[in-house]
C-alpha positions in Angstrom: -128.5 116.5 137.7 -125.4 115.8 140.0 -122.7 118.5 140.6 -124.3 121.7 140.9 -126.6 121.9 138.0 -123.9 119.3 135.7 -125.6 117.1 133.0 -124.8 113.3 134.4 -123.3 112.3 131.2 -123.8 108.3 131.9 -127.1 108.2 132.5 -128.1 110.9 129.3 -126.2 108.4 127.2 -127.6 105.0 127.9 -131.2 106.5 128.1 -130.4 107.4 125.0 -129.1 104.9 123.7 -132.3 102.2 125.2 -134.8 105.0 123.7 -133.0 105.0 120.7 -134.1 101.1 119.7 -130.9 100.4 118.2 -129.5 98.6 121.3 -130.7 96.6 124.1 -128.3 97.5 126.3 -126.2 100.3 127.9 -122.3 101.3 126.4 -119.6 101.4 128.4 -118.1 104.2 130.2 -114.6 104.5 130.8 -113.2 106.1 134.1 -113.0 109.7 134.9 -110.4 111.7 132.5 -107.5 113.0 135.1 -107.0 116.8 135.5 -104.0 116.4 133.3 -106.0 115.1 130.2 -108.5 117.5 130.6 -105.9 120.1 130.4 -104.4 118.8 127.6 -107.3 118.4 125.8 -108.3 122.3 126.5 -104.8 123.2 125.9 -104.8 121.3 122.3 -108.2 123.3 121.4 -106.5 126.6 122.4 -109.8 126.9 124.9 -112.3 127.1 122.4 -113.4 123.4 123.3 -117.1 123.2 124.6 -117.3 122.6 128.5 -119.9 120.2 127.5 -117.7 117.7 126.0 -114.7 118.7 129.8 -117.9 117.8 131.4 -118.4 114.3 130.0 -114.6 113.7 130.1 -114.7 114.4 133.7 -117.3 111.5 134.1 -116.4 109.5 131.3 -113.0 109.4 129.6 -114.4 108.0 126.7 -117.2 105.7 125.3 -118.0 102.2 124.0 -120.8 101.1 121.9 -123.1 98.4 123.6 -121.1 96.0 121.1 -117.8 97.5 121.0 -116.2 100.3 119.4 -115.5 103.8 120.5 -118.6 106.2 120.3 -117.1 108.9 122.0 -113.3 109.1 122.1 -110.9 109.1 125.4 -108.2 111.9 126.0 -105.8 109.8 124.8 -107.2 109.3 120.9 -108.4 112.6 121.2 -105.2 114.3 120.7 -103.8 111.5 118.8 -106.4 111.5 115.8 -106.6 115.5 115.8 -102.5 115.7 115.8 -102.8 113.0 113.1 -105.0 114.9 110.8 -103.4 117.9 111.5 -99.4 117.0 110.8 -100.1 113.9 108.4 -98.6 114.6 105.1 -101.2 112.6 103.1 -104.1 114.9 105.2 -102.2 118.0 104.8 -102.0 117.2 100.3 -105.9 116.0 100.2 -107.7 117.5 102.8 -108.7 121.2 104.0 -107.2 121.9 107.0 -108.2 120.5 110.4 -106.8 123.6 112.7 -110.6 124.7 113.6 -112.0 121.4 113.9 -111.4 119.5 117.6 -112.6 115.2 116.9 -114.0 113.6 118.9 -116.0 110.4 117.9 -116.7 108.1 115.4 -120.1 106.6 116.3 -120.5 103.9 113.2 -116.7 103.0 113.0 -115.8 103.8 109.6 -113.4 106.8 109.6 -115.4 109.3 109.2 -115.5 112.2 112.5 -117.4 114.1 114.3 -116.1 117.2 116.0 -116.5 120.7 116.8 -116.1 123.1 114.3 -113.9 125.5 116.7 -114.4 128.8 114.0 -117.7 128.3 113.6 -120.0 128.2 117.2 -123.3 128.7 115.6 -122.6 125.5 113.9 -120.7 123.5 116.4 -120.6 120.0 115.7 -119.7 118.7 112.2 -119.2 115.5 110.0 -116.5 115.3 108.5 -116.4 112.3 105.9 -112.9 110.7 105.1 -113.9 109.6 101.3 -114.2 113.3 99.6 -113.3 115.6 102.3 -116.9 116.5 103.0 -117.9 118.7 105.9 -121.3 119.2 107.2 -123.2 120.3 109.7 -124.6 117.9 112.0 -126.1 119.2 115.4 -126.2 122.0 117.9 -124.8 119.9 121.0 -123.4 117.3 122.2 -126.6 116.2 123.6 -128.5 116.7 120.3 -125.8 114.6 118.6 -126.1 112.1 121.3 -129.8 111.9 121.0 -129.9 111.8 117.0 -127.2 109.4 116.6 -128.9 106.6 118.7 -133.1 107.7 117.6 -131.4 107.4 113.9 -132.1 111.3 113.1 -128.5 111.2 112.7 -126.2 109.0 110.6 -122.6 107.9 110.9 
């Protein structure tokens, strides 16, 4: 592991992703999230976000599927889907609120999130399900959630 003891994102994800069977080939990484990001990101989760998720922006500001698509989001969408589901009017009528919950990937595409639940850290990374405003539990880690999504342990 690179950087004193850090998790080298890139590399954990395409293994992943070639164990997983799904794909033949590695996603995409996108270039290293900027100091500024990174704080805005923190700064948007009032520092409850994970470092393990900091720690993959730093390598990675986001990630593509091998086919296309975002699998894990940038900075940029980020805060743009969280302040989205948190100021929309339509979200705020319909949906519990999003205030605890920090988005950050849609691995199969079809609206529905994954994210940390921010007031809940023995259950840290959720589903949340556009269609019915379900919530559930979905893994311990980002790694865990990395690892199920692609062996298929883990659905979108």
């Amino acid at each position: 592991m690179p950087n004193g003891g850090m998790t080298d994102w890139n590399r954990f994800i395409t293994q992943a992703i070639l164990k997983g069977g799904l794909h033949d080939k590695p996603g995409a990484f996108g270039p290293a999230a900027a100091k500024g990001e990174l704080e805005a990101v923190w700064k948007y989760s009032d520092g409850k976000i994970l470092s393990e998720l900091l720690e993959l922006l730093t390598q990675a500001n986001g990630v593509f599927f091998p086919g296309g698509g975002w699998f894990i989001f940038d900075t940029n969408r980020i805060l743009k889907d969280n302040e989205f589901c948190r100021t929309d009017q339509s979200c705020r009528e319909h949906c519990k609120p999003f205030d605890d919950i920090l988005f950050f990937a849609d691995p199969g595409g079809t609206g529905d999130y994954f994210g940390y639940d921010l007031a809940q850290p023995d259950k840290p990374i959720i589903r949340w399900m556009a269609i019915g405003d379900d919530r559930d539990w979905k893994a311990k880690d980002l790694k865990d959630l990395i690892e199920g999504f692609f062996s298929g342990r883990i659905g979108a």
